[in-house]
C-alpha positions, 0 to 999 in steps of 0.5 A, a space after each residue: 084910633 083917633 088918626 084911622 077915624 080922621 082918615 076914614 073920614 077925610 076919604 070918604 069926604 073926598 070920595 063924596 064931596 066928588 061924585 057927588 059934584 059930579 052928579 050936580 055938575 054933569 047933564 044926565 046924558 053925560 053921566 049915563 056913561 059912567 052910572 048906569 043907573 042915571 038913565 032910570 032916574 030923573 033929573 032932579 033924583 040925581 041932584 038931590 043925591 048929589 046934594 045929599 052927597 056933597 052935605 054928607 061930605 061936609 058933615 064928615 070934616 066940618 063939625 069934627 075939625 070946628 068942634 061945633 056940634 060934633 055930635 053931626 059926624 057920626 049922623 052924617 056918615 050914618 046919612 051917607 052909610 044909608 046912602 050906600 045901602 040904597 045905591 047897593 039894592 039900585 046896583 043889585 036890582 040893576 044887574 051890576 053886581 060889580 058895582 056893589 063891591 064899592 058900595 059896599 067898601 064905602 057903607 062899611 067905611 061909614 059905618 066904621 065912622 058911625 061907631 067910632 065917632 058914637 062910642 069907641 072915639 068920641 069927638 
């Protein structure tokens, strides 16, 4: 179970920790070609979940592999699950039903990794 938790873990840091480079990267008008729902944010709205984003993919790898306060695992993957839920009611409001599917796989990797870490394998 140990190894599913760090494999869920590593995935999701490797997923966030790059799009969420992107997002602080990127200028907006280049990233409206691959998120549609750049083009009704702003700027700044679309850095800061870039940062949230990138600080969650941390949270996930860091405090667990240190083992300083490890207990910050599974609240950054709860962070990041909340994150999901916002980008899927974004994607749904939007139309993109296509788009909920991933986001939806990412909140329940998450949240695997919120009950894992909290009651079923804790660090």
């Amino acid at each position: 179970m140990n190894a599913t938790l760090w494999t869920l873990q590593g995935l999701l840091a490797l997923v966030f920790l790059v799009t969420g480079a992107i997002k602080m990267a990127l200028p907006k008008d280049r990233l409206v070609a691959h998120m549609g729902w750049v083009e009704n944010a702003y700027q700044p709205v679309v850095r800061l979940i870039g940062v949230v984003e990138i600080l969650g993919a941390m949270g996930l790898i860091l405090p667990s592999l240190t083992g300083i306060m490890p207990w910050l695992t599974p609240l950054a993957a709860a962070g990041l699950a909340l994150t999901m839920v916002g980008a899927s009611l974004t994607h749904y409001r939007r139309n993109e039903l296509s788009r909920i599917g991933l986001t939806s796989v990412l909140l329940l990797m998450a949240l695997c990794v919120v009950i894992g870490r909290t009651w079923i394998m804790p660090l």
